[in-house]
C-alpha positions in Angstrom: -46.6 -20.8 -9.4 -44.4 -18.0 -8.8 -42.1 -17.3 -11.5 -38.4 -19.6 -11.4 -39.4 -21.1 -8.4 -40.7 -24.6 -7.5 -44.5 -25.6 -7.0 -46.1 -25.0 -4.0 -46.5 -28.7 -2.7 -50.1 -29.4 -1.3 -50.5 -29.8 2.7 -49.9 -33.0 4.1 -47.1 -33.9 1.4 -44.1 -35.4 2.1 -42.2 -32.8 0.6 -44.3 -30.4 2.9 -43.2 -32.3 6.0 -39.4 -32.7 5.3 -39.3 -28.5 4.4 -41.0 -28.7 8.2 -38.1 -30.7 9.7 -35.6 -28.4 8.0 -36.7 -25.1 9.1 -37.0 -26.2 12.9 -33.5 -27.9 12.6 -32.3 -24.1 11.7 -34.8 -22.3 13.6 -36.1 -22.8 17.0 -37.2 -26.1 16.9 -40.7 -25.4 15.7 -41.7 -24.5 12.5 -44.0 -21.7 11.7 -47.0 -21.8 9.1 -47.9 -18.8 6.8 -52.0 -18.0 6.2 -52.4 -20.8 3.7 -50.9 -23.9 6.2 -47.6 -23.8 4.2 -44.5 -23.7 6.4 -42.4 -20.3 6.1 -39.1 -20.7 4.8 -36.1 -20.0 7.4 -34.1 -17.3 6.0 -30.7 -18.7 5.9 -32.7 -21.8 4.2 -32.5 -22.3 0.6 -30.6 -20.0 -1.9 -30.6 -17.0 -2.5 -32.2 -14.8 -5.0 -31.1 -15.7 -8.6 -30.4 -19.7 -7.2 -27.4 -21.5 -6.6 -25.6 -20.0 -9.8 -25.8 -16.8 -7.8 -24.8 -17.3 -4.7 -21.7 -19.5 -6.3 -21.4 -16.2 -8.6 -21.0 -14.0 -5.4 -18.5 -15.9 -4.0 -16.6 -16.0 -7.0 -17.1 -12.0 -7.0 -15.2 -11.8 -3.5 -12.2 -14.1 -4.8 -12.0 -11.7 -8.1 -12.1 -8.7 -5.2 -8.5 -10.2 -3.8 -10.2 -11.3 -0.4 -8.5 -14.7 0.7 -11.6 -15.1 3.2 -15.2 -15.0 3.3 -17.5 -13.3 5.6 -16.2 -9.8 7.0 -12.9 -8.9 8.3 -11.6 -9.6 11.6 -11.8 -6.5 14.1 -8.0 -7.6 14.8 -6.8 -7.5 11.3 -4.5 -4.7 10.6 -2.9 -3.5 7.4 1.0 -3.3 7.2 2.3 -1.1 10.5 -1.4 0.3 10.9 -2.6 -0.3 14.8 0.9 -0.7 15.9 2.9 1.6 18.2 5.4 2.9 16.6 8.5 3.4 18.2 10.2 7.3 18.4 12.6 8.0 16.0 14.0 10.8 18.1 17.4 10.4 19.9 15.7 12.5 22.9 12.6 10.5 22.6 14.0 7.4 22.7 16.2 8.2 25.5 13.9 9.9 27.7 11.3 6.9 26.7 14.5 4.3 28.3 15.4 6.5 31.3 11.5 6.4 32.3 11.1 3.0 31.8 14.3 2.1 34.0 13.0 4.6 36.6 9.6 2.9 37.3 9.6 1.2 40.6 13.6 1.3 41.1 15.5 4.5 42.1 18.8 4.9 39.5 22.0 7.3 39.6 23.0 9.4 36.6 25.6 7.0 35.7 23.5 4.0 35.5 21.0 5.4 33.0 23.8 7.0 31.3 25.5 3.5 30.7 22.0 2.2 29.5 21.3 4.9 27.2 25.2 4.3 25.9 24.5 0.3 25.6 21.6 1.3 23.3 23.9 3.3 21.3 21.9 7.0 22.2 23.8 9.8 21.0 25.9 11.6 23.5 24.3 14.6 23.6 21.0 13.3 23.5 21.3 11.9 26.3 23.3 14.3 28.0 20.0 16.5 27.3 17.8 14.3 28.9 19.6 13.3 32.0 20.5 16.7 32.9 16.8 17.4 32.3 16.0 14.6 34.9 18.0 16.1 37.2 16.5 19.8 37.2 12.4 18.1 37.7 14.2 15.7 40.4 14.1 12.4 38.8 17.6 11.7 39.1 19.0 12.8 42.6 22.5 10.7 44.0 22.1 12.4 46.8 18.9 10.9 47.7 20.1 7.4 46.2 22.7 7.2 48.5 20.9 8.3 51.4 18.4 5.7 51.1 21.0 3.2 49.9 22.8 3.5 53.2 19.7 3.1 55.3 18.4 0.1 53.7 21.8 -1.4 53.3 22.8 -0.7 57.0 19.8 -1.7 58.5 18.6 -4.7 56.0 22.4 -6.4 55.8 24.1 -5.3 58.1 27.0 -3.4 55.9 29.7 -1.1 57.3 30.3 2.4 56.3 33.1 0.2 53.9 31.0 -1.7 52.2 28.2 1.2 51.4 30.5 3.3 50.6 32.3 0.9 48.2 29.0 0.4 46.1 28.0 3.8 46.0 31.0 4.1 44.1 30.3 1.2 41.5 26.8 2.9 40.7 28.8 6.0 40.1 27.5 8.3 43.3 29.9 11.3 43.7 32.4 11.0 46.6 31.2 14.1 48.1 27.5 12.7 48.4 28.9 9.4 49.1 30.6 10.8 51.9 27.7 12.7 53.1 25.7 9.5 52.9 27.6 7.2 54.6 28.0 9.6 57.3 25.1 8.7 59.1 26.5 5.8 60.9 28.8 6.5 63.5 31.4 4.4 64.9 28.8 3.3 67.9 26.3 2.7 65.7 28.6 0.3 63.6 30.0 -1.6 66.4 26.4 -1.8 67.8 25.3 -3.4 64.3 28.3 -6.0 64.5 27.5 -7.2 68.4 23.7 -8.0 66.5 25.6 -9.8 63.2 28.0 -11.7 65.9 25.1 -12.6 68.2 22.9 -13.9 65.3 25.6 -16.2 63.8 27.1 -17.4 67.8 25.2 -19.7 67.8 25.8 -22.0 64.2 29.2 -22.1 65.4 29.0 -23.6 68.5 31.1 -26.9 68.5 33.9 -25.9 66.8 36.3 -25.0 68.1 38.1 -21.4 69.8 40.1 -20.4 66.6 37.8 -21.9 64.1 34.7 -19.5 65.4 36.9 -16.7 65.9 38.4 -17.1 62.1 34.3 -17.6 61.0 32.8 -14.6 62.6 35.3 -12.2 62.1 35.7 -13.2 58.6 31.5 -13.0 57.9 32.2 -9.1 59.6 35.1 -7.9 57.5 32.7 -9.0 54.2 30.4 -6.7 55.4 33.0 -3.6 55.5 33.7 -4.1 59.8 37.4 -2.7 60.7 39.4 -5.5 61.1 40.3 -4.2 64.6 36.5 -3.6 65.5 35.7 -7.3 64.4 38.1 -9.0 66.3 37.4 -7.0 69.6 33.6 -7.9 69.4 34.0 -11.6 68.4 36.4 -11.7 71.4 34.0 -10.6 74.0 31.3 -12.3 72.2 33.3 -15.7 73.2 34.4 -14.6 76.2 30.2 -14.2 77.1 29.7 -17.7 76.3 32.8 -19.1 78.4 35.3 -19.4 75.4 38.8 -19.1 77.2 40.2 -15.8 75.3 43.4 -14.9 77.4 46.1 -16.2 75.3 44.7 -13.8 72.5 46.4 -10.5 71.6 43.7 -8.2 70.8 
């Protein structure tokens, strides 16, 4: 008998058969045999070294330690702030940290990071630093905005050199730039634009009647920045193509 532990129970016991069924249940399935035809105890089976008062002492040893958990910490646990990303306490960090963000995937003018940075209450000359910093490495370029503002605008909406140059202006581009942008488009160009707008819509008015289309497709040009004379003179003849009786007009 080996000392503080049970007797060894003889081979064919019940006791010997039940120890058996509990080491497959943990194990395998099968229970194993040592030299003498007495099955080997599963590791996790039984208690510990010491007996049950020391496995209830070792937990009671990790409460007294402060842990609120048994077993080892989790890999995602993280103490206070630790694993976190903290945020820049710099002015000029933080603002160039915003400008980038805003400047992923989506072209900006000065003034529309500058009235970001302001909402989140950056110091003016932080951010003065960074935007003109922009500008040097080419980040920020109006000229470039409005360039490509008017070809996407002209050419995916149909706008008028009026209506480009009108939201250049609300995104702050200079009028000199805005100027050079929105001279791109000629007066041929434009009118050529409004025939296509005019041609496009002709057709949703059809059965209403003279005054009623007239009044509809001029209108939809002039909200697109069309002269008023330039619309009128292109609905007219857009009429007159599909038989509309135009003679009693004055334009």
């Amino acid at each position: 008998m080996e000392p503080g532990g049970p007797a060894a129970s003889p081979a064919g016991h019940p006791e010997n058969a039940e120890a058996s069924r509990v080491a497959g249940a943990w194990g395998d399935g099968s229970a194993t045999q040592d030299g003498r035809g007495h099955p080997e105890a599963h590791p996790w089976d039984g208690d510990p070294p010491g007996g049950r008062a020391a496995r209830r002492g070792g937990r009671g040893s990790r409460r007294s330690a402060g842990s609120s958990q048994e077993g080892p910490p989790s890999p995602w646990r993280t103490e206070g702030d630790e694993g976190r990303k903290a945020k820049p306490t710099d002015p000029v960090e933080q603002a160039r940290s915003i400008c980038l963000r805003l400047l992923t995937g989506t072209p900006r003018t000065r003034k529309q990071l500058a009235d970001a940075l302001r909402k989140r209450e950056i110091p003016d000359d932080a951010a003065e630093e960074v935007l003109s910093r922009f500008e040097e490495v080419g980040l920020i370029n109006d000229g470039a905005f409005a360039d490509a503002w008017v070809e996407s605008r002209h050419h995916g909406r149909g706008l008028a050199r009026r209506a480009l140059a009108r939201e250049l202006r609300t995104k702050g581009v200079e009028s000199t730039l805005i100027d050079e942008a929105v001279g791109q488009l000629d007066s041929e160009q434009e009118e050529a634009t409004a025939r296509e707008l005019v041609d496009r819509k002709l057709r949703s008015t059809r059965g209403l009647d003279r005054d009623k289309r007239l009044r509809r497709l001029a209108g939809m040009l002039a909200r697109k920045g069309y002269p008023e004379g330039m619309s009128l003179r292109v609905v007219r003849q857009a009429l007159d193509a599909e038989g509309e009786d135009t003679e009693d007009l004055d334009f």
